[in-house]
N, CA, C and O atoms as CSV, one atom per row, in Angstrom:
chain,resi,resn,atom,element,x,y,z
A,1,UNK,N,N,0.824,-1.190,0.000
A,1,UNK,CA,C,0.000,0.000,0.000
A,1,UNK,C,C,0.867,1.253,0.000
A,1,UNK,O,O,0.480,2.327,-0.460
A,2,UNK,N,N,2.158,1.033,0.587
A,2,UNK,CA,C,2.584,2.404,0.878
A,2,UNK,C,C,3.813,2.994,-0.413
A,2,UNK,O,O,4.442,4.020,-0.157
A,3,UNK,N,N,4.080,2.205,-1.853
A,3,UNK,CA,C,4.178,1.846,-3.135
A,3,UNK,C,C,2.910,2.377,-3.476
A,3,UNK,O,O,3.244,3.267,-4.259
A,4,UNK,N,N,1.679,2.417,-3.403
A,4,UNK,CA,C,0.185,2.719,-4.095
A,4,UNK,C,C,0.292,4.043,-4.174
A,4,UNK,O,O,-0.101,4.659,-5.165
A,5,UNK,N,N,1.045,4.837,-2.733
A,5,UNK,CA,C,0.714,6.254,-2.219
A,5,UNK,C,C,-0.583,6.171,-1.460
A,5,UNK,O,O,-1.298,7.165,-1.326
A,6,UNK,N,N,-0.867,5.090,-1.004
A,6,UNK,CA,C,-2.460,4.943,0.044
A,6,UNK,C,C,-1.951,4.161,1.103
A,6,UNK,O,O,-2.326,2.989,1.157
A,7,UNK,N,N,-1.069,4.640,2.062
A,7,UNK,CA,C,-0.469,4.361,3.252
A,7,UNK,C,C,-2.007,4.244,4.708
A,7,UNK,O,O,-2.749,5.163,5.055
A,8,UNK,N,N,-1.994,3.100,5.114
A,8,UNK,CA,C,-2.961,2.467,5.500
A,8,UNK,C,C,-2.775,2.921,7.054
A,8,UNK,O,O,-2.072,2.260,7.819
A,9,UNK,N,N,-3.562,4.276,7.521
A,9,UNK,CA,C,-2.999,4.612,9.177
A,9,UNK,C,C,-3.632,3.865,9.858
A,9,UNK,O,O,-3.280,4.081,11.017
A,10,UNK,N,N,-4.982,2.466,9.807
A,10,UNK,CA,C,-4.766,1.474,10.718
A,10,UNK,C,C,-3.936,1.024,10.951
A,10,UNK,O,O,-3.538,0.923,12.111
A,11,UNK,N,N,-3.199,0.469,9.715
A,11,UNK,CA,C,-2.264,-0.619,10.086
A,11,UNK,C,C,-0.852,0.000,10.406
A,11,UNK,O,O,-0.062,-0.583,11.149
A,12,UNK,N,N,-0.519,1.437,9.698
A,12,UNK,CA,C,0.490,2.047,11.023
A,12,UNK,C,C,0.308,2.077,12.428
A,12,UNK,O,O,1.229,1.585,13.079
A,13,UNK,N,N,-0.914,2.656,13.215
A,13,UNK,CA,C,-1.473,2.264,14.576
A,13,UNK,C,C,-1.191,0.782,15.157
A,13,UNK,O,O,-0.671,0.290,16.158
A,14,UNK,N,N,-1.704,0.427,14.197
A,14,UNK,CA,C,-1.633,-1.514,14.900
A,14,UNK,C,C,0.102,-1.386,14.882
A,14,UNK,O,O,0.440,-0.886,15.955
A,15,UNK,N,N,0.756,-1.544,14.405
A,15,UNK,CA,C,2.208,-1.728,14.292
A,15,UNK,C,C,2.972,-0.941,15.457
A,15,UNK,O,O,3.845,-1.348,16.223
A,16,UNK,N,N,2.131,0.799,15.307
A,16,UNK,CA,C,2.577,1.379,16.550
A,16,UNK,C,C,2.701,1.083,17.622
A,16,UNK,O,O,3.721,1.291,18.280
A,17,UNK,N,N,1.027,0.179,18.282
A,17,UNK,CA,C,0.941,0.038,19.554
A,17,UNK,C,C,1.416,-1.581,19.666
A,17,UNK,O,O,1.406,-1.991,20.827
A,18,UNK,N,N,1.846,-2.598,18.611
A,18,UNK,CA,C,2.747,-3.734,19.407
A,18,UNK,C,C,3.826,-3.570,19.390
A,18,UNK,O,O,4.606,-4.522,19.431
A,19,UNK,N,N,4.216,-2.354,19.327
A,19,UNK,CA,C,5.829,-2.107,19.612
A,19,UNK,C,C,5.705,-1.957,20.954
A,19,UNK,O,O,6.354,-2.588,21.787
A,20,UNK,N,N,4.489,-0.738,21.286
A,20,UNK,CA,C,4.743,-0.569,22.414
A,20,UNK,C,C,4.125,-1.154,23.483
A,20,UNK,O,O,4.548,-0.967,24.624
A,21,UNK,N,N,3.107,-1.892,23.235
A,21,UNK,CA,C,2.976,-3.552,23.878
A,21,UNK,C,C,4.477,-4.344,23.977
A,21,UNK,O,O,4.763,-4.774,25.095
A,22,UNK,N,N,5.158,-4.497,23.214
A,22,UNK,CA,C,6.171,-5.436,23.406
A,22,UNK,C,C,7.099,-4.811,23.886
A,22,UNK,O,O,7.990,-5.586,24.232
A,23,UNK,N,N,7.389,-3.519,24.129
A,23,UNK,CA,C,7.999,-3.167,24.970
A,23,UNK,C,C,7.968,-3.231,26.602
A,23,UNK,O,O,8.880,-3.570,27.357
A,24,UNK,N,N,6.406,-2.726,26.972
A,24,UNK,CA,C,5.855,-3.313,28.117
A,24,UNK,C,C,6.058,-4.980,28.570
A,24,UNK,O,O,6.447,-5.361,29.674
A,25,UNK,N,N,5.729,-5.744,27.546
A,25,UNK,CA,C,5.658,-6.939,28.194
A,25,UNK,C,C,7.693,-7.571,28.325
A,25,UNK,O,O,8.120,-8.612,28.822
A,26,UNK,N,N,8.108,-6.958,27.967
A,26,UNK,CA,C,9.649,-7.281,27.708
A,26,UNK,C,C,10.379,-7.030,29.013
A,26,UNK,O,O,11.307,-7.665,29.514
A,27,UNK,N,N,9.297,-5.213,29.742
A,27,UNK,CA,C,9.600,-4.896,30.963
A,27,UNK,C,C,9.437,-5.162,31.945
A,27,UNK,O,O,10.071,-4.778,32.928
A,28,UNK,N,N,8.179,-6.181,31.888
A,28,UNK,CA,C,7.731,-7.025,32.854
A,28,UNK,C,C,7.588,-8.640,33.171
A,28,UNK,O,O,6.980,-9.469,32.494
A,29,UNK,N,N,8.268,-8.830,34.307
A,29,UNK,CA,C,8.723,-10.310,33.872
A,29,UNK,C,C,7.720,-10.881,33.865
A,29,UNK,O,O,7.397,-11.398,32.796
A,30,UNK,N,N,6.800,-11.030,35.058
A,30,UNK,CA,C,5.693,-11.565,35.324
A,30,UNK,C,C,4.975,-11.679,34.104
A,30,UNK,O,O,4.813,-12.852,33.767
A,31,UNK,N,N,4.442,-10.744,33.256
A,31,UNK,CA,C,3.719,-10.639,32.202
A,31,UNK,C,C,4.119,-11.369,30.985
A,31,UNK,O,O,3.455,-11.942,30.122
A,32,UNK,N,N,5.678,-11.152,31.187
A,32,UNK,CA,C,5.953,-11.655,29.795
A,32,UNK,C,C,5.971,-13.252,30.064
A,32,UNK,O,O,5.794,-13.946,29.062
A,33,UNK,N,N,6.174,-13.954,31.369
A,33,UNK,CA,C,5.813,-15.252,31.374
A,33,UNK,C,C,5.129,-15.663,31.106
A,33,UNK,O,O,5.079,-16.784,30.599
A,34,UNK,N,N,4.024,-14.711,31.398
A,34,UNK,CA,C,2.756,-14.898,31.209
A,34,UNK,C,C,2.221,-15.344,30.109
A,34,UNK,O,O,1.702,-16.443,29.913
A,35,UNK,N,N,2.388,-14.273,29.237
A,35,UNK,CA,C,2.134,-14.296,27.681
A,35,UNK,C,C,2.933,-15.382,27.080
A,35,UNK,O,O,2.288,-16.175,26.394
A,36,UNK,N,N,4.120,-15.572,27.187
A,36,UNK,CA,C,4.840,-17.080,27.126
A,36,UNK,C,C,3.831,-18.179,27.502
A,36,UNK,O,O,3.828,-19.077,26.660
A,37,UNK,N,N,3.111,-18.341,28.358
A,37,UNK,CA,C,2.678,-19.277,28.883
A,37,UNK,C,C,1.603,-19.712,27.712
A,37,UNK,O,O,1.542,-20.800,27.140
A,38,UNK,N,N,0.827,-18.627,27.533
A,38,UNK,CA,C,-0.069,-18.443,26.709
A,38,UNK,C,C,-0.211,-18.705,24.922
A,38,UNK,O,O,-1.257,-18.824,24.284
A,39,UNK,N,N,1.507,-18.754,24.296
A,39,UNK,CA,C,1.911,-18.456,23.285
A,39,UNK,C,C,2.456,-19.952,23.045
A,39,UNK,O,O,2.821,-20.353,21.940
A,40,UNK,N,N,2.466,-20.897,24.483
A,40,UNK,CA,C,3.381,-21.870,24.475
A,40,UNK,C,C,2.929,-23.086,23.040
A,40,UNK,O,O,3.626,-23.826,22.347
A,41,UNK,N,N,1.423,-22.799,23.080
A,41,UNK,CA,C,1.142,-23.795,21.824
A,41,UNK,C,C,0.909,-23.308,20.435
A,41,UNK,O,O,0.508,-23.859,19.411
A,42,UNK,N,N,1.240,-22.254,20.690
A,42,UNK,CA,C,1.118,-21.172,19.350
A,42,UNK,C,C,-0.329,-20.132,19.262
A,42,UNK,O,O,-1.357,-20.273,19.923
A,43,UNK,N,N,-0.148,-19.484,18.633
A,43,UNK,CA,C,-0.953,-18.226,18.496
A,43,UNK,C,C,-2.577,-19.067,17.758
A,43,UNK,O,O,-2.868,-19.046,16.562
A,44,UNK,N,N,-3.260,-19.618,18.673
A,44,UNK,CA,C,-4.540,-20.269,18.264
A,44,UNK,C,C,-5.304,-19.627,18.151
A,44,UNK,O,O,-6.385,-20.206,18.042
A,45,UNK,N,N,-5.364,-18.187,18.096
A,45,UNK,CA,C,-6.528,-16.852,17.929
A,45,UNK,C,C,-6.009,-15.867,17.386
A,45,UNK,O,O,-4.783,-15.835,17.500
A,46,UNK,N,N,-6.431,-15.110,16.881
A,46,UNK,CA,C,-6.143,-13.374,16.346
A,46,UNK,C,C,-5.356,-12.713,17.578
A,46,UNK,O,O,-4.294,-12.101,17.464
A,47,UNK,N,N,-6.111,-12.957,18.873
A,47,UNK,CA,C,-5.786,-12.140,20.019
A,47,UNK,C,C,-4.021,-12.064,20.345
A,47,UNK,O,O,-3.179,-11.221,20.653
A,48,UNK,N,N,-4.135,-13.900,19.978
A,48,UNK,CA,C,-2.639,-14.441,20.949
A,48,UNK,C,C,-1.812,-14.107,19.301
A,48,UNK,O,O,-0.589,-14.219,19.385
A,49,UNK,N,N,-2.148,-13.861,18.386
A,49,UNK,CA,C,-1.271,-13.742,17.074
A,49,UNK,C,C,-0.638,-12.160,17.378
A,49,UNK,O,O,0.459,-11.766,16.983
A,50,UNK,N,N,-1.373,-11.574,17.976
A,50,UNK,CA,C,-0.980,-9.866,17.930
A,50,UNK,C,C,-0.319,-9.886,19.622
A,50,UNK,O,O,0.370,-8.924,19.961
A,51,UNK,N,N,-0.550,-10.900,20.513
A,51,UNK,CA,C,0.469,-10.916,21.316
A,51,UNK,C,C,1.959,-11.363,20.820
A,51,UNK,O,O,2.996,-10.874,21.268
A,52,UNK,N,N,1.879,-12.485,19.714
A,52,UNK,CA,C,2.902,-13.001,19.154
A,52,UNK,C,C,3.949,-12.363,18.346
A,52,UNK,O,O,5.064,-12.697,17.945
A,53,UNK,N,N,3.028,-11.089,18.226
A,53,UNK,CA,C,3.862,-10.117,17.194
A,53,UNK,C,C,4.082,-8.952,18.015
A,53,UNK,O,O,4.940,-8.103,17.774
A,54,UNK,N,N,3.318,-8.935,18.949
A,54,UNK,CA,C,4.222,-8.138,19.979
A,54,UNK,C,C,5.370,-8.250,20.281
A,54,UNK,O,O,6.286,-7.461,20.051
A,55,UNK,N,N,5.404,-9.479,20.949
A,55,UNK,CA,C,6.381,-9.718,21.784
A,55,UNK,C,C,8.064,-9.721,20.621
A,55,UNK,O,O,9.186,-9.293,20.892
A,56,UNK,N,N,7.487,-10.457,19.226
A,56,UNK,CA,C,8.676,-10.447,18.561
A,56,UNK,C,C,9.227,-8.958,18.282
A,56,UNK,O,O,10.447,-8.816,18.204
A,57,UNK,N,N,8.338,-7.787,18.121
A,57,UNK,CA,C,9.363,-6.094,18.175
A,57,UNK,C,C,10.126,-5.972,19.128
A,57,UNK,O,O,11.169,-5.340,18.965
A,58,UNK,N,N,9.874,-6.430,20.132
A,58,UNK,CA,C,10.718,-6.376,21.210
A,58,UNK,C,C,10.795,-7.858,22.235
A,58,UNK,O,O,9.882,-8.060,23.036
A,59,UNK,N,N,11.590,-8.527,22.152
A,59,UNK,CA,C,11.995,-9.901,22.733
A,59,UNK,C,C,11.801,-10.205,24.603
A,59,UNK,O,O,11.293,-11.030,25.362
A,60,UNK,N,N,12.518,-9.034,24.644
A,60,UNK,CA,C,13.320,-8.929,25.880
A,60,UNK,C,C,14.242,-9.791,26.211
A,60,UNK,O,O,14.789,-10.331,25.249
A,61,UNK,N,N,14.731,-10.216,27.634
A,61,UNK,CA,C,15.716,-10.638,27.934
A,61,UNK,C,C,15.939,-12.880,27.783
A,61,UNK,O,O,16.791,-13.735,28.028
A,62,UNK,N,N,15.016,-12.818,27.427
A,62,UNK,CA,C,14.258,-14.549,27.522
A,62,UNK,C,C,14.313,-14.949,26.375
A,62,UNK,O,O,14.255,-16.130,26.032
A,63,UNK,N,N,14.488,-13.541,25.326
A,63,UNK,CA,C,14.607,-13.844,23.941
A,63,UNK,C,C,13.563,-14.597,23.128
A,63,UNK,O,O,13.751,-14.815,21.931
């Protein structure tokens, strides 16, 4: 789209805020176990797919 000249500001937003979701969860251990825990059988929903792509902008320390 952004080749078209029709740059899509949902999907900049969405991109924006799992950065900064995955930054949060990277900062928090508890959470990010969490979401690990959750991710452990793979992204079986939309929900846990955009946790999944969270977490990959930013890893944190667990990698």
């Amino acid at each position: 789209m952004t080749v078209s000249g029709a740059p899509d500001s949902e999907l900049y937003d969405g991109w924006h805020w799992q950065r900064e979701l995955g930054g949060l969860i990277s900062e928090l251990s508890a959470v990010r176990a969490y979401v690990q825990d959750l991710l452990k059988d793979g992204p079986t929903t939309k929900q846990l797919g955009s946790l999944e792509s969270a977490i990959a902008e930013d890893p944190g320390v667990d990698g």
